[in-house]
Backbone atoms as SQL, in Angstrom:
CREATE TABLE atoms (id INTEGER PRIMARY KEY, chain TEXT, resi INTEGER, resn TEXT, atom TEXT, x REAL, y REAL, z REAL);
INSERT INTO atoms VALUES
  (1, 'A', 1, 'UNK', 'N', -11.212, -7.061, 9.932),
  (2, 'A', 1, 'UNK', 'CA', -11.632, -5.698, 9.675),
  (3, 'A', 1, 'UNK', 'C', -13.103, -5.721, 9.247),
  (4, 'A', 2, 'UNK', 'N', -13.807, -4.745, 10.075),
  (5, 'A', 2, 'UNK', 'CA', -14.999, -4.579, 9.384),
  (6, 'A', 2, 'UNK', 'C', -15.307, -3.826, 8.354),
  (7, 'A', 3, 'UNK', 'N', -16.844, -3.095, 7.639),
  (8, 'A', 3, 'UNK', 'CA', -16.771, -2.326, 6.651),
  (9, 'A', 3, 'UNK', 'C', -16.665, -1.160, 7.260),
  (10, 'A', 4, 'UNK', 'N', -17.531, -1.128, 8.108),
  (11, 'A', 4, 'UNK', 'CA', -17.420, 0.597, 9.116),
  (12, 'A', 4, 'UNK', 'C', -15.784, 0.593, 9.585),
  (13, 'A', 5, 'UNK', 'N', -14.780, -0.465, 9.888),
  (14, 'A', 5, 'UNK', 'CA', -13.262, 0.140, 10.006),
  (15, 'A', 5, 'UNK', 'C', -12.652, 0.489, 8.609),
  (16, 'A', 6, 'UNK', 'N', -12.814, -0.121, 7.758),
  (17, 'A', 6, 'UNK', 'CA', -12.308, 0.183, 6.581),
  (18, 'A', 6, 'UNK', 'C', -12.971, 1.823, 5.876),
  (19, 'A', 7, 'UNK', 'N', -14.351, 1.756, 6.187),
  (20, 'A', 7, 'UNK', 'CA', -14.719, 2.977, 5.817),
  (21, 'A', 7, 'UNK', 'C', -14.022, 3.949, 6.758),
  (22, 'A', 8, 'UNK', 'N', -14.218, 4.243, 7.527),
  (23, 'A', 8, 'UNK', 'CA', -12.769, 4.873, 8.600),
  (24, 'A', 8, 'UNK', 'C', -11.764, 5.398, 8.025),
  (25, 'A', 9, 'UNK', 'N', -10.938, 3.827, 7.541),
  (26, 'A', 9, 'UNK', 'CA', -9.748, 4.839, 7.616),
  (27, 'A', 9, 'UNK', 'C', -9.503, 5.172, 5.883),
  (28, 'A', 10, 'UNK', 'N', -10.432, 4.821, 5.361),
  (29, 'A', 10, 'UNK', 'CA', -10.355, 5.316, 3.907),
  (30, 'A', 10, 'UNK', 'C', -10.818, 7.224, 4.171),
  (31, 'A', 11, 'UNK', 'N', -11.643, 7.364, 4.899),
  (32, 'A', 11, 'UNK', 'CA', -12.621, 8.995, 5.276),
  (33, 'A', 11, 'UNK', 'C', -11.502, 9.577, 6.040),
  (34, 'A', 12, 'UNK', 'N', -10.707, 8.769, 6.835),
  (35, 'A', 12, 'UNK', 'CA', -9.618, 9.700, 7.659),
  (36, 'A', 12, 'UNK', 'C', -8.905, 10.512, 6.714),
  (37, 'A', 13, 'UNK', 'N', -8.280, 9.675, 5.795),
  (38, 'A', 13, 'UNK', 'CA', -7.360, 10.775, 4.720),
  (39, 'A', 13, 'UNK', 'C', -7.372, 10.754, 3.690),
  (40, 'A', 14, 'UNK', 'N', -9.086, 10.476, 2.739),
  (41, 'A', 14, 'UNK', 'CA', -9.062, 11.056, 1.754),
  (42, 'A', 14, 'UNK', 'C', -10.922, 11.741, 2.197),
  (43, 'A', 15, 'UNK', 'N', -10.843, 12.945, 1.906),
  (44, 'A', 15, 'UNK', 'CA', -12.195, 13.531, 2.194),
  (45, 'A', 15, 'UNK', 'C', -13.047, 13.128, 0.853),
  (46, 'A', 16, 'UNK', 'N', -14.046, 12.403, 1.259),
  (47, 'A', 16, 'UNK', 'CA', -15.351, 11.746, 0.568),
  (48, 'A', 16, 'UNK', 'C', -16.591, 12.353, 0.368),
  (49, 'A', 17, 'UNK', 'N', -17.190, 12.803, -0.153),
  (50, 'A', 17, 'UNK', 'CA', -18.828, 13.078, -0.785),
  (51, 'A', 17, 'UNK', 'C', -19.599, 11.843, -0.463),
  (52, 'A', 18, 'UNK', 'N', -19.088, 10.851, -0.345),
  (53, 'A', 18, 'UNK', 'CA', -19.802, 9.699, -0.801),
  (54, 'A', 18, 'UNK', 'C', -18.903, 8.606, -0.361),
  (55, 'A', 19, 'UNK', 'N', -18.766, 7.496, 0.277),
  (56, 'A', 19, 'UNK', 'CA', -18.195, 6.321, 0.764),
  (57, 'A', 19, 'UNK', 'C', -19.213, 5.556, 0.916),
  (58, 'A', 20, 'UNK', 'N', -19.252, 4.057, 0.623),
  (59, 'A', 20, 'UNK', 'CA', -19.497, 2.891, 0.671),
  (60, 'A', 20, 'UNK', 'C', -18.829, 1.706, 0.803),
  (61, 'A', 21, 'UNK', 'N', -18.984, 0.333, 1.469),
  (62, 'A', 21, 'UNK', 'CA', -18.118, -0.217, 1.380),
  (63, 'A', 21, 'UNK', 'C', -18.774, -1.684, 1.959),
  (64, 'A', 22, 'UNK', 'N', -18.824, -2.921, 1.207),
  (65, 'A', 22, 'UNK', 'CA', -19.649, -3.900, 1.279),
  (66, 'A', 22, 'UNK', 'C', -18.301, -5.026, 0.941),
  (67, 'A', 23, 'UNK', 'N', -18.349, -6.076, 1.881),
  (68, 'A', 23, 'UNK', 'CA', -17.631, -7.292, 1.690),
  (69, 'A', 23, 'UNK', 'C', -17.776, -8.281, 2.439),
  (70, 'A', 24, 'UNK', 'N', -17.248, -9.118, 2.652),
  (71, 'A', 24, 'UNK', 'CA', -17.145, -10.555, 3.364),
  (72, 'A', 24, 'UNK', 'C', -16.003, -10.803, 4.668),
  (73, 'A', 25, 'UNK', 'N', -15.057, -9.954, 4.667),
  (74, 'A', 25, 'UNK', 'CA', -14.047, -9.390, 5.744),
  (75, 'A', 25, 'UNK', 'C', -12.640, -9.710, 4.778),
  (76, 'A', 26, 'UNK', 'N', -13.047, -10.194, 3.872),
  (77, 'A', 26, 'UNK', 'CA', -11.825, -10.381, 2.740),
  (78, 'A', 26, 'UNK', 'C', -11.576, -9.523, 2.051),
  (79, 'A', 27, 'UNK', 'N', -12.779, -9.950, 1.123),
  (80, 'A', 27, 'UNK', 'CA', -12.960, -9.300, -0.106),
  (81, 'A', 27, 'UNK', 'C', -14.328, -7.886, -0.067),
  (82, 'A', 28, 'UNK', 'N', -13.770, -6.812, -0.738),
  (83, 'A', 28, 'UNK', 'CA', -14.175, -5.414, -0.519),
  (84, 'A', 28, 'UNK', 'C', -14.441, -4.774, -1.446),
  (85, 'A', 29, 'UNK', 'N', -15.953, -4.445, -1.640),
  (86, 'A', 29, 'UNK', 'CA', -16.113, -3.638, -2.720),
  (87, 'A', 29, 'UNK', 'C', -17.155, -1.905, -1.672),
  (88, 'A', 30, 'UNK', 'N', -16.166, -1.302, -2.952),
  (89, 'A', 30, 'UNK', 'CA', -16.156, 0.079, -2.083),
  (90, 'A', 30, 'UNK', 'C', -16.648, 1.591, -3.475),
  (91, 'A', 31, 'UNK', 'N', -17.525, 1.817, -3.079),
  (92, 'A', 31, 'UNK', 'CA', -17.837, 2.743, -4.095),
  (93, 'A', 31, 'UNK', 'C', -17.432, 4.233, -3.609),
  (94, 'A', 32, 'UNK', 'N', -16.813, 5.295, -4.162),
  (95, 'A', 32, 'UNK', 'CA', -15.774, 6.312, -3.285),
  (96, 'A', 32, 'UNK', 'C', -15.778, 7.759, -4.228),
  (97, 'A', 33, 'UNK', 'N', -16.379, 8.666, -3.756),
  (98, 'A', 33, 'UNK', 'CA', -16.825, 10.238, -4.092),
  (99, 'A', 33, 'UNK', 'C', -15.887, 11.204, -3.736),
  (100, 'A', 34, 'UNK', 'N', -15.193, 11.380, -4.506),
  (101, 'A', 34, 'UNK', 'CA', -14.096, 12.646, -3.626),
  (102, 'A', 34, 'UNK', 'C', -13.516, 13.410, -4.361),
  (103, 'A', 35, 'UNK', 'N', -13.342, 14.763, -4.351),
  (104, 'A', 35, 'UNK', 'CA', -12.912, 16.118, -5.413),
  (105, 'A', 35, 'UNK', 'C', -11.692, 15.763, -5.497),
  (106, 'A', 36, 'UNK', 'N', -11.169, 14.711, -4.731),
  (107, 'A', 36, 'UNK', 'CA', -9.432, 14.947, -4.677),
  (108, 'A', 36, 'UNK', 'C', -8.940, 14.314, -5.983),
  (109, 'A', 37, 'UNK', 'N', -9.921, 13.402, -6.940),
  (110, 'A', 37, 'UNK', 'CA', -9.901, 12.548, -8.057),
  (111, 'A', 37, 'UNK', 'C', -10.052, 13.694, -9.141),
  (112, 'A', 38, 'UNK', 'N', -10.303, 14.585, -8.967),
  (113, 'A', 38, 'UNK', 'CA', -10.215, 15.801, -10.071),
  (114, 'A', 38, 'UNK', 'C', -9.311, 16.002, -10.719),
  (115, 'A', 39, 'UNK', 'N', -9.466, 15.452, -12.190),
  (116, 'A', 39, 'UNK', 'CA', -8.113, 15.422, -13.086),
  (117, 'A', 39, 'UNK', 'C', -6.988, 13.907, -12.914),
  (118, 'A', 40, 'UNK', 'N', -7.587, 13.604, -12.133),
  (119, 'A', 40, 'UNK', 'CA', -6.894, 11.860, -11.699),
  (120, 'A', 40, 'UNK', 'C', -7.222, 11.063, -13.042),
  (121, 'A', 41, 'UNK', 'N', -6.422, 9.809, -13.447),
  (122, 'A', 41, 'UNK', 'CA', -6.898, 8.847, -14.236),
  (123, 'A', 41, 'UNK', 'C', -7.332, 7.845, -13.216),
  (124, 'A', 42, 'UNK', 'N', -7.541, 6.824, -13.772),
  (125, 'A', 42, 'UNK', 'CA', -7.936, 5.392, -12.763),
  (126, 'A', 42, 'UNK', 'C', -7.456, 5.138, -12.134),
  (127, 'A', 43, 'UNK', 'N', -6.074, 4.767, -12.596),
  (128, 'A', 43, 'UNK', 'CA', -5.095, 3.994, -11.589),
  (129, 'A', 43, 'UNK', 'C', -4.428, 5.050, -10.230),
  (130, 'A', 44, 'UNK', 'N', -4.656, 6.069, -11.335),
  (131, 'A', 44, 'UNK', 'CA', -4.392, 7.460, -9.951),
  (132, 'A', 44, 'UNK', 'C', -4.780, 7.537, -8.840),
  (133, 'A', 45, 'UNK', 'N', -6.331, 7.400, -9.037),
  (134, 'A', 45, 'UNK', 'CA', -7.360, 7.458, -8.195),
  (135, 'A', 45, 'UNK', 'C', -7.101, 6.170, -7.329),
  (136, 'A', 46, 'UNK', 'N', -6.962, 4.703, -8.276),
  (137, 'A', 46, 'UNK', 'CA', -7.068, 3.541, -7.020),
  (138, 'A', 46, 'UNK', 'C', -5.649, 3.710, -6.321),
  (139, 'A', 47, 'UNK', 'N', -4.656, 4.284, -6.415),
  (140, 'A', 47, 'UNK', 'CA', -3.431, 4.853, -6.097),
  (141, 'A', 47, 'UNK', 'C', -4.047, 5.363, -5.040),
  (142, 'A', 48, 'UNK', 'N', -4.400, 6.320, -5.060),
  (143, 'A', 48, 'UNK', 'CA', -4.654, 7.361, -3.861),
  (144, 'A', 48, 'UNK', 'C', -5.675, 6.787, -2.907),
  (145, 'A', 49, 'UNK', 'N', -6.752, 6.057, -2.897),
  (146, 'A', 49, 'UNK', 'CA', -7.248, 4.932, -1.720),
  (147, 'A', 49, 'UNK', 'C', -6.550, 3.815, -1.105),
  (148, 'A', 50, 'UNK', 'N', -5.456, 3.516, -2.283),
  (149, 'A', 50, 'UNK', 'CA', -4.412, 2.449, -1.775),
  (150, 'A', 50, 'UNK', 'C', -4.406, 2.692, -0.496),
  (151, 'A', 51, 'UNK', 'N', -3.412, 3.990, -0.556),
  (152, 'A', 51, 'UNK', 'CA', -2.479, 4.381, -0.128),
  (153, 'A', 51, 'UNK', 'C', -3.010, 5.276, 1.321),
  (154, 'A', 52, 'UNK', 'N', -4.296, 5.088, 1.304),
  (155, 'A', 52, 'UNK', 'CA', -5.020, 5.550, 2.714),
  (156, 'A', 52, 'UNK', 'C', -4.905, 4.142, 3.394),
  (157, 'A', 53, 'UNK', 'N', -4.626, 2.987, 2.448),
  (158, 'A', 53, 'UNK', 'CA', -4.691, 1.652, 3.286),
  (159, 'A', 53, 'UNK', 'C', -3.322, 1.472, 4.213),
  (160, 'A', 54, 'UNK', 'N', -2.131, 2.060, 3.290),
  (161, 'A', 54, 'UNK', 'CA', -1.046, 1.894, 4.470),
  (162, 'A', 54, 'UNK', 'C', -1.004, 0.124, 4.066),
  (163, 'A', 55, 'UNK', 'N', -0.303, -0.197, 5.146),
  (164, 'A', 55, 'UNK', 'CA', 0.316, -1.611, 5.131),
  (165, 'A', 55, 'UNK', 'C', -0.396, -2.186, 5.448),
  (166, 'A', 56, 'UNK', 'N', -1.964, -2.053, 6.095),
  (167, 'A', 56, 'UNK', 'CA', -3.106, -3.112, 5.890),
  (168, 'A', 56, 'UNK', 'C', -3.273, -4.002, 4.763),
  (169, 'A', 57, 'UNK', 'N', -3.087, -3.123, 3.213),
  (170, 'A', 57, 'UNK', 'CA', -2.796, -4.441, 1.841),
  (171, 'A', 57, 'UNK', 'C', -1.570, -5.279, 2.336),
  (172, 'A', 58, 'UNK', 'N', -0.412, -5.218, 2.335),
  (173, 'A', 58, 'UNK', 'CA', 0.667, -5.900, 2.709),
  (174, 'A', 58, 'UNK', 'C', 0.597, -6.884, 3.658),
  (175, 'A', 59, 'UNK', 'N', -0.162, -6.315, 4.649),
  (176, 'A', 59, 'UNK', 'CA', -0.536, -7.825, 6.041),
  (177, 'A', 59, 'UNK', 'C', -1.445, -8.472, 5.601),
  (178, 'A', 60, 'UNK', 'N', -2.426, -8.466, 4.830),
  (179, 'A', 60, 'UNK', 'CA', -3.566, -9.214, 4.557),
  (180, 'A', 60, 'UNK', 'C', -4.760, -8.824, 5.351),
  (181, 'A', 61, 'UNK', 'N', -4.710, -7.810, 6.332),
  (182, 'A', 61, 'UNK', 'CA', -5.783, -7.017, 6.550),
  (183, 'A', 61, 'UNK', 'C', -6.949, -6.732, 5.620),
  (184, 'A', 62, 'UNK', 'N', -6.645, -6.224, 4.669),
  (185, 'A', 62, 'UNK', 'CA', -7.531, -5.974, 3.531),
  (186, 'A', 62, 'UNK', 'C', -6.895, -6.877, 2.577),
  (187, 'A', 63, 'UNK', 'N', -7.587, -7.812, 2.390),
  (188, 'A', 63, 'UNK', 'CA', -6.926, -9.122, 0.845),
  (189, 'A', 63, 'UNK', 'C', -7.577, -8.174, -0.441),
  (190, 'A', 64, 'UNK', 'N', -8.605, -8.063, -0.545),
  (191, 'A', 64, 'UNK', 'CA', -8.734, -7.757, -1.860),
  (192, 'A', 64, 'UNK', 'C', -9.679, -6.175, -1.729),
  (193, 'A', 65, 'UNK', 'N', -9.903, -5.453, -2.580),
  (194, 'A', 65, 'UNK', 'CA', -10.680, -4.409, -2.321),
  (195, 'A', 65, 'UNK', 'C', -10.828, -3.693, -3.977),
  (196, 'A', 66, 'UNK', 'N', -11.915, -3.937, -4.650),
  (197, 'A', 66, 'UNK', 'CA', -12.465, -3.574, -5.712),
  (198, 'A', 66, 'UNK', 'C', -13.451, -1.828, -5.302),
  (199, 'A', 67, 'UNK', 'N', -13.097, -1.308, -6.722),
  (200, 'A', 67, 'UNK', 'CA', -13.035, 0.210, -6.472),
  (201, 'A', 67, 'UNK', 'C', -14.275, 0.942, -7.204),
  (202, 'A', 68, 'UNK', 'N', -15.166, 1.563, -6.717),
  (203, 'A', 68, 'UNK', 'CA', -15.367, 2.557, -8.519),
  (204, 'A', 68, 'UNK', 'C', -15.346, 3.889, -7.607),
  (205, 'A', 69, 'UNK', 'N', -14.446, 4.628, -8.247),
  (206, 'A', 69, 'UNK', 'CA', -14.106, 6.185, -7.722),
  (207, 'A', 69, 'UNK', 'C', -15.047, 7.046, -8.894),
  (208, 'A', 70, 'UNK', 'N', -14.811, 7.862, -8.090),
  (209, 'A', 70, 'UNK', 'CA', -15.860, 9.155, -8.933),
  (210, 'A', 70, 'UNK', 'C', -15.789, 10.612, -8.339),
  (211, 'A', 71, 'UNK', 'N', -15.494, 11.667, -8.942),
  (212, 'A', 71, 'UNK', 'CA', -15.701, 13.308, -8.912),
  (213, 'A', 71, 'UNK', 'C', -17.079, 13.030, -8.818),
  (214, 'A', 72, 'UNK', 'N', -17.501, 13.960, -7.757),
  (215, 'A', 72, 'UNK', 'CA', -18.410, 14.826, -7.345),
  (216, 'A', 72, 'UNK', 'C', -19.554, 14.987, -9.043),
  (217, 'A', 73, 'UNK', 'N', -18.767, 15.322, -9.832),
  (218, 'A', 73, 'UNK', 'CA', -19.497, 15.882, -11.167),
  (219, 'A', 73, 'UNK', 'C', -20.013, 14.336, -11.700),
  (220, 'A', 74, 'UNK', 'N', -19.221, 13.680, -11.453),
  (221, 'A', 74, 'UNK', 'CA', -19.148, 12.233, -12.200),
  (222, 'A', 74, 'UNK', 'C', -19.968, 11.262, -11.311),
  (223, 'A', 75, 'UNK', 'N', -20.369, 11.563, -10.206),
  (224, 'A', 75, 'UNK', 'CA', -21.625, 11.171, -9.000),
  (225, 'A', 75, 'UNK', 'C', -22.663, 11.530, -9.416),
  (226, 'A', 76, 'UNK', 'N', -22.993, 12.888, -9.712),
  (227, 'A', 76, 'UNK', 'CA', -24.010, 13.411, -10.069),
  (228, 'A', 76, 'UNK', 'C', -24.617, 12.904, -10.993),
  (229, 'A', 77, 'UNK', 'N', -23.917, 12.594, -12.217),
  (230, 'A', 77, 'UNK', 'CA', -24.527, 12.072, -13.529),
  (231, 'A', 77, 'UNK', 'C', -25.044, 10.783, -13.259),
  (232, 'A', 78, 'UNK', 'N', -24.534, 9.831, -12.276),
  (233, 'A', 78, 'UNK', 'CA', -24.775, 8.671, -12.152),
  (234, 'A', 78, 'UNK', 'C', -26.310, 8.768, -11.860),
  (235, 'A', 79, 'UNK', 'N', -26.392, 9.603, -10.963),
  (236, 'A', 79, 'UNK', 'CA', -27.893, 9.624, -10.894),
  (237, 'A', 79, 'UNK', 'C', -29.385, 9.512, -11.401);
């Protein structure tokens, strides 16, 4: 998997402000902007990108994939 496939299918079904996504074809670090985290805790949030992965975690498609999610509001400040 590349980063542009992984960015894919993370943008297919969760709508993003903001996607990034940098790794080695293993290991994945992915920085991720989306209103849908509104009122989410952490694990919520890495819950809900999981789960755009589907059974790609389970096959070893994606081995590892490190997260930092963020609201739109919570992007902004970063700035």
């Amino acid at each position: 998997m590349t980063a542009d496939q992984l960015e894919t299918l993370i943008a297919s079904q969760l709508p993003c402000t903001h996607l990034s996504v940098e790794g080695d074809g293993r290991h994945w670090y992915a920085t991720i902007v989306s209103a849908q985290f509104e009122g989410l805790r952490l694990i919520q949030r890495h819950q809900k990108v999981y789960a755009t992965l589907g059974q790609k975690m389970h096959t070893d498609e994606v081995h590892a994939l490190s997260m930092k999610t963020y609201t739109p509001s919570e992007w902004a400040q970063q700035a």
